[in-house]
C-alpha distance (Angstrom), angle and dihedral (degrees) to the residues before:
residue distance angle dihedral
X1 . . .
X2 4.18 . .
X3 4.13 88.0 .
X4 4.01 86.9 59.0
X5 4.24 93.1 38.3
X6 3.25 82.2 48.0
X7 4.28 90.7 57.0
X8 3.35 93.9 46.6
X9 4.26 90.5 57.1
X10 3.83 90.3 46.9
X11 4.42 87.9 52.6
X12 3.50 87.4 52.2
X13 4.08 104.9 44.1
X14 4.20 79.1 45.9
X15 3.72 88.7 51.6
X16 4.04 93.6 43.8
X17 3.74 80.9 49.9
X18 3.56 98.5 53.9
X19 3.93 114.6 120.5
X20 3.64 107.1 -132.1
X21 3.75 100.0 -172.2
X22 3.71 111.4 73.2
X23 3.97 109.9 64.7
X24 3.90 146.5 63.5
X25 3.76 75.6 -123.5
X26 3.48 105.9 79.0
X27 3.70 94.9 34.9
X28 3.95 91.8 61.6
X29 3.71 85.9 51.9
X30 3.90 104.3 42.3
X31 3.99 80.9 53.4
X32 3.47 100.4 51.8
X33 3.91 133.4 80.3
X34 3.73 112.9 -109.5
X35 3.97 109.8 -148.7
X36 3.80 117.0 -165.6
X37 4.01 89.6 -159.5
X38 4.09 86.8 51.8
X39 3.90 86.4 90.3
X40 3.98 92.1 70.6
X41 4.20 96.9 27.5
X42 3.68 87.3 50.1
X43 4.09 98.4 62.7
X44 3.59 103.6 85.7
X45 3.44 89.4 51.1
X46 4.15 84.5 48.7
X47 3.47 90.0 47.6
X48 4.01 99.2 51.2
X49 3.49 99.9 41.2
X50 3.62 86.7 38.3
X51 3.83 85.3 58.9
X52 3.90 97.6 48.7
X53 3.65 102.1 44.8
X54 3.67 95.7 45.5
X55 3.83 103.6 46.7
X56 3.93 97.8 49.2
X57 3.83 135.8 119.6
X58 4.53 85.9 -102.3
X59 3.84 89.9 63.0
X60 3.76 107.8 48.4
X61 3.51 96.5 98.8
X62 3.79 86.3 55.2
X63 3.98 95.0 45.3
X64 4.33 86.5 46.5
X65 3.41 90.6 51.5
X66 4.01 94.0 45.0
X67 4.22 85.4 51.5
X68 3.77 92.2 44.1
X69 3.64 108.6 42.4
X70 4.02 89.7 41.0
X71 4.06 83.9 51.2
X72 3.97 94.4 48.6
X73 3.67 91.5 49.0
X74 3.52 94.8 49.9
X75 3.91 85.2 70.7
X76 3.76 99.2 55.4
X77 3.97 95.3 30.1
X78 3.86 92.3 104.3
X79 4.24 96.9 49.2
X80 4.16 90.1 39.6
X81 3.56 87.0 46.7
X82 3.69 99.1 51.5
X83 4.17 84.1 50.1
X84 3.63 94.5 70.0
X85 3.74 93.0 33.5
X86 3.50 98.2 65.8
X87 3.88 102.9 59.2
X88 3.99 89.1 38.6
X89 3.90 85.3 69.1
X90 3.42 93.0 36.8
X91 4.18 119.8 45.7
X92 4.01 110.5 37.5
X93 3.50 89.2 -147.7
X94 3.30 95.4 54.4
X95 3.93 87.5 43.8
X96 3.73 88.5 52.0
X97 3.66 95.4 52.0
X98 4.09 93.9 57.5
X99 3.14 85.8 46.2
X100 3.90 98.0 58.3
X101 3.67 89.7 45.2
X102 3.43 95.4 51.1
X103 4.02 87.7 55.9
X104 3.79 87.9 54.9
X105 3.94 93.7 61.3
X106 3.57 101.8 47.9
X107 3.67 116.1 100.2
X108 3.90 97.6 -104.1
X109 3.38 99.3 61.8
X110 4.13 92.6 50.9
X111 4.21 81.7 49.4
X112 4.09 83.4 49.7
X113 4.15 88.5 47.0
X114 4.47 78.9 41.8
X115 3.83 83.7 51.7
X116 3.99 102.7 49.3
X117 3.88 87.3 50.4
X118 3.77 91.9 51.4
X119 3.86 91.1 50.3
X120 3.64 99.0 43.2
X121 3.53 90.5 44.0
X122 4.31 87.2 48.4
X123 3.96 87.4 45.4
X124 4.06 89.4 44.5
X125 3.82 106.8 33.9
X126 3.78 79.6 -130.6
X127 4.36 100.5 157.4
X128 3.75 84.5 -163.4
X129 3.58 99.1 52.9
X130 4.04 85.8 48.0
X131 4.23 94.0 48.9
X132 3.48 91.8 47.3
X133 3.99 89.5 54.4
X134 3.69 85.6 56.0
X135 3.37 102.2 46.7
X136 3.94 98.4 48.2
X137 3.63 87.6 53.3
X138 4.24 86.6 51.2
X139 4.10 94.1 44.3
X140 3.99 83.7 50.0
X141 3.59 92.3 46.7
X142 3.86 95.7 39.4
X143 4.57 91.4 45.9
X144 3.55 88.6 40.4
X145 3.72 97.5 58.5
X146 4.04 99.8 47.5
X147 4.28 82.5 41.7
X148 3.42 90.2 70.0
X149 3.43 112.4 32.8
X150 3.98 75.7 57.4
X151 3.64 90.7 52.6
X152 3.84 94.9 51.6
X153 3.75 87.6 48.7
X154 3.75 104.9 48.9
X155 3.88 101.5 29.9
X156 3.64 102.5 -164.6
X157 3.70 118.1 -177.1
X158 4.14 115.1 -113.5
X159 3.74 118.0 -120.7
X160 3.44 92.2 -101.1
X161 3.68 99.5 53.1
X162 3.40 106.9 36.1
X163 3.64 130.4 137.7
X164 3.44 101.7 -161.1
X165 3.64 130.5 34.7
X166 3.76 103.3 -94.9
X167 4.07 86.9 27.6
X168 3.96 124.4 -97.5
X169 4.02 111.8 -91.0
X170 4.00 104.7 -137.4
X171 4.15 94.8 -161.2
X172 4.27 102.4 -152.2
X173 3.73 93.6 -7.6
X174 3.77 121.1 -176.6
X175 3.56 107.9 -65.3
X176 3.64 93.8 -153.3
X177 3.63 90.1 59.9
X178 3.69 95.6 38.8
X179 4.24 88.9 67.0
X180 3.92 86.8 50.3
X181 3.42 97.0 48.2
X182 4.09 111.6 26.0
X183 3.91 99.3 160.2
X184 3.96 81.4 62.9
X185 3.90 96.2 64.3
X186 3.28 115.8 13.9
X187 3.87 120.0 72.5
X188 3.83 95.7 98.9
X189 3.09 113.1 117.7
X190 3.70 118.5 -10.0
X191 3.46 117.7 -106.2
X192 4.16 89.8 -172.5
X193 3.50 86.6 65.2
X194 3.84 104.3 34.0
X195 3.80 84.5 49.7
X196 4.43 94.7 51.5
X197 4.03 82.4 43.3
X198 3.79 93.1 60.1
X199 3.72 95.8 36.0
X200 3.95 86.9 57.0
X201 3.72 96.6 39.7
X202 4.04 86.9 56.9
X203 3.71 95.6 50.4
X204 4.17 94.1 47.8
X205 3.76 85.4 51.1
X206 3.46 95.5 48.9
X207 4.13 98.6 34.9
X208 3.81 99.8 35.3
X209 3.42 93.6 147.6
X210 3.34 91.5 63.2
X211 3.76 108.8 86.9
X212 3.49 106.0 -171.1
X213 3.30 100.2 61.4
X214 3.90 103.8 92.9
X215 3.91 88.5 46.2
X216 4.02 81.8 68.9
X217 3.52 104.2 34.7
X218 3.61 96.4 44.6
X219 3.31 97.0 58.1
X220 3.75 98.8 46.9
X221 3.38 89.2 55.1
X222 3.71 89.2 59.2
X223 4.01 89.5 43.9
X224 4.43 89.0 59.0
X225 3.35 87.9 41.9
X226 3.53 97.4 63.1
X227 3.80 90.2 31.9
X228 3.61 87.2 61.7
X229 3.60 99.2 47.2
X230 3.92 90.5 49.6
X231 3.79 100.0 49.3
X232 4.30 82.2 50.9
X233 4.12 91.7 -117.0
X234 3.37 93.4 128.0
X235 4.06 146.9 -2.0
X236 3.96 134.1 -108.7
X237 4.02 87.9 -109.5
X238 3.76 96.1 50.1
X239 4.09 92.3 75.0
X240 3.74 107.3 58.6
X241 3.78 94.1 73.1
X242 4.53 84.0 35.0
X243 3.90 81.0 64.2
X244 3.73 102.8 38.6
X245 4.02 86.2 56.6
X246 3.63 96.7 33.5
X247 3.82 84.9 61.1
X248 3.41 106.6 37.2
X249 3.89 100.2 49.6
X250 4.00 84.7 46.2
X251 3.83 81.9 59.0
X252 3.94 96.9 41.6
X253 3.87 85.0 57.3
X254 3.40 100.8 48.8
X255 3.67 92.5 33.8
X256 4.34 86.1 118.4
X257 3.44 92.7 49.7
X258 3.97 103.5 112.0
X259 3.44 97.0 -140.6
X260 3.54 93.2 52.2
X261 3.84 122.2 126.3
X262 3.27 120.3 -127.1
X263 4.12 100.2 -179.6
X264 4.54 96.3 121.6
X265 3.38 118.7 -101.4
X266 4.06 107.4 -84.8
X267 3.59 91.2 -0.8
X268 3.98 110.3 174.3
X269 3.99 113.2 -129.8
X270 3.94 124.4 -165.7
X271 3.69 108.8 -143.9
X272 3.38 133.9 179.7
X273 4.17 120.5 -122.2
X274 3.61 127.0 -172.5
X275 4.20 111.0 -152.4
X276 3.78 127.5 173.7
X277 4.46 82.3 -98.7
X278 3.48 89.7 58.8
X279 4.25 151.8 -85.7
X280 3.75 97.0 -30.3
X281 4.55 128.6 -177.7
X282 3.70 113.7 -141.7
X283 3.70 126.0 -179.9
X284 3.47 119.4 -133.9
X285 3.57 140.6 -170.4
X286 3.59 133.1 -123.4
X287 4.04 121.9 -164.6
């Protein structure tokens, strides 16, 4: 619990620290209303462009590889479950680890890392720190919504309920029983990590000058997903499509932002490369 108090101080000296003088960036916001109540008017507009971005010809390789990877992992969830189950139950430091990481992908603590922008950016007068308050709080909302109408559709078994090794799915199960029994239904996909995926996509869009910010957030998103896994909330397979959402509602919300990127989410590129062997093409990836 201190390690992650202690993340949410370091976002908000950064933020304090900001310099606000030297972009486009910070002109477009210091010129521009900021509405508190935008976070809820906002979603239909979310939701539609949301819609047309994602599901177009530039992101099937991403949507493929969401569908595959989620389907290959299915088949080894049980024995790379068990992996991380084992020590959970065994080493209480390892135990209290999981559990820590687990605390940093539920939804409070991205409203806590919501909060520290808001108050640095009250403290500061910083516009940027203040948007990007709002629009964590919007991604959240906007991930969390389509997260669980997914999870009352597909009803996947957690880990730690399962009744058969890779956990029954329960497609449109009885929503009466599904608030009784939660652990029975809802493992599919992760909303801890779909919700830390947004609330770092919104910050590199909004701090992309700042470099080391994915050397942070990556790997904290690697820390809850394990976390998850060993505490039996949720299987390997549930976080492909977590991610895919995570990341494209962060980009839906930011999608105004002028720095924003627009290149699709694992997009392949051909480029050209000269070597001492000769003119070469190599495809690369951008995520």
């Amino acid at each position: 619990m201190k390690l992650f108090i202690l993340i949410l101080l370091f976002f908000g000296s950064r933020v304090l620290a900001y310099d606000q003088s030297v972009t486009e960036f910070q002109k477009e916001v210091s010129s521009s209303e900021l509405k508190p109540w935008s976070v809820i008017t906002n979603l239909p507009g979310d939701y539609k462009y949301w819609f047309t971005d994602t599901f177009r010809s530039a992101n099937a390789v991403m949507i493929t590889g969401i569908l595959v990877s989620t389907a290959g992992l299915v088949i080894t969830d049980y024995g790379t479950w068990r992996t991380f189950d084992s020590p959970y139950h065994q080493s209480g430091v390892y135990k209290s680890f999981s559990d820590a990481s687990v605390f940093a992908g539920d939804g409070f603590f991205q409203f806590g890392i919501a909060g520290a922008f808001l108050g640095s950016g009250l403290i500061s007068k910083n516009n940027i720190a203040l948007r990007t308050s709002e629009q964590i709080v919007e991604a959240i909302l906007a991930t969390g919504i389509v997260v669980q109408i997914l999870k009352h559709t597909t009803g996947r078994e957690d880990p730690s309920y399962a009744t058969t090794e890779t956990g029954q799915w329960n497609l449109l199960p009885n929503q009466a029983d599904y608030m009784h029994r939660v652990a029975a239904y809802d493992a599919m996909p992760s909303g801890h990590l779909a919700t830390a995926m947004t609330t770092l996509t919104v910050i590199q869009a909004n701090y992309p000058g700042e470099k080391w910010i994915p050397y942070v957030g990556y790997p904290a998103l690697g820390f809850i997903a394990v976390g998850l896994v060993s505490a039996g909330l949720h299987w390997w397979s549930d976080y492909p499509l977590a991610l895919g959402l995570g990341y494209s509602f962060g980009k839906s919300v930011t999608r105004k932002n002028i720095t924003q990127d627009t290149t699709p989410f694992l997009s392949p590129v051909l480029m050209p490369v000269s070597t001492p062997r000769g003119n070469l093409v190599t495809l690369n990836w951008k995520w």
